[in-house]
C-alpha angles and dihedrals in degrees: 000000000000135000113244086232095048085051095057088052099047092050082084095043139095117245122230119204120204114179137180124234115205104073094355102050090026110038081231140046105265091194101048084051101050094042090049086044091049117044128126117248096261102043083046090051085045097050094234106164101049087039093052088049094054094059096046093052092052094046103245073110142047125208091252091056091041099053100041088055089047102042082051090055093059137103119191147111134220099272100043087055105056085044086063095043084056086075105051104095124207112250103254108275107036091107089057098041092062095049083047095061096038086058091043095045088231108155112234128205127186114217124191150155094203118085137282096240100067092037095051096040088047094046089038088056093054102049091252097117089123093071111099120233149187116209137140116271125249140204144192108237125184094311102325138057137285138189138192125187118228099183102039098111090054103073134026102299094256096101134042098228101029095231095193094047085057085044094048093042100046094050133091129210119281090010109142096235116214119196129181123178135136111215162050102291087052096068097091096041083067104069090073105049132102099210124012131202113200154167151155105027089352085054094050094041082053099050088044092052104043089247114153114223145154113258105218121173086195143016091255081082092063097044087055091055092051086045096057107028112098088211094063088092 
């Protein structure tokens, strides 16, 4: 995971987190569960969404391509929405982890390639509208939903917010990087941490790739490690 050399030097560095939303924040994938909630009919009886899924994650398709067809497929209104987003639950510890790094001045950003409406209405809820975050952005559009992506052109066109530019473009020089995440669109965040905290599909693409990393069911995990490492500070 780190070099012994690349230790020693951290040791007298600040550490930067950088943490998904969807699955890792929320102990479920908001997105998969409005888009499954709010299908038409006939996407619903086609099977859109899983089928749509299936080919993004196995790259006929980009996130772009992927959430414009399924936005497309919706039917919903405002109201009906937030009524969904009151369901979805934080993984234990959130709470914690973020009085851990404001104690421990350790700057937190939020990366997703889900969209800034959920994430904003679920922080919001639980009084968390101060952490900063990178999303794609969604609309309400005659009845259904609609998306545009700010960041596209900033990565390499797979997904939809580019997690390792913002990675890349947030960090200083010599910071320790954290990421946790849990799924498909963190495979390529994590190129550029120091230390990464996975499961579920994160977990899998780690294991796949070699790629050493800390195990964690909730964020409690990740507040342990800042608690105990002597390079948190």
């Amino acid at each position: 995971m780190l070099s012994s050399d690349k230790k020693t030097r951290n040791k007298l560095i600040k550490t930067r987190l950088f943490i998904d939303f969807d699955g890792t924040i929320t102990d479920c994938d908001v997105g998969d569960g409005i888009f499954t909630r709010f299908m038409s009919p006939e996407a619903a009886e086609s099977d859109l969404h899983n089928r749509l899924i299936a080919d993004w994650k196995a790259g006929i398709l980009s996130s772009e391509q992927c959430l414009k067809q399924e936005c497309k497929g919706t039917i919903v209104n405002r109201a009906q929405f937030d009524e969904e987003l009151e369901r979805y639950e934080l993984t234990p510890g959130f709470k914690r982890l973020v009085e851990c790094c404001h104690e421990k001045d350790i700057p937190m950003m939020i990366l997703s390639d889900g969209f800034d409406y959920y994430i904003s209405y679920i922080l919001e809820k639980h009084g968390a509208a101060d952490i900063p975050f990178r999303s794609n952005h969604m609309l309400f559009n005659n009845g259904s939903l609609d998306v545009e992506f700010p960041w596209l052109e900033k990565g390499c066109g797979r997904c939809g917010n580019c997690k390792r530019w913002h990675i890349e473009t947030e960090s200083k020089t010599g910071e320790r990087i954290i990421y946790a995440g849990d799924g498909y669109s963190d495979r390529f965040a994590i190129h550029d941490a120091d230390v990464v905290f996975a499961r579920r599909d994160l977990a899998e693409y780690c294991i796949s790739q070699g790629r050493e990393f800390i195990p964690y069911e909730d964020l409690h995990a990740i507040t342990d490690y800042l608690e105990t490492s002597d390079e948190s500070s």
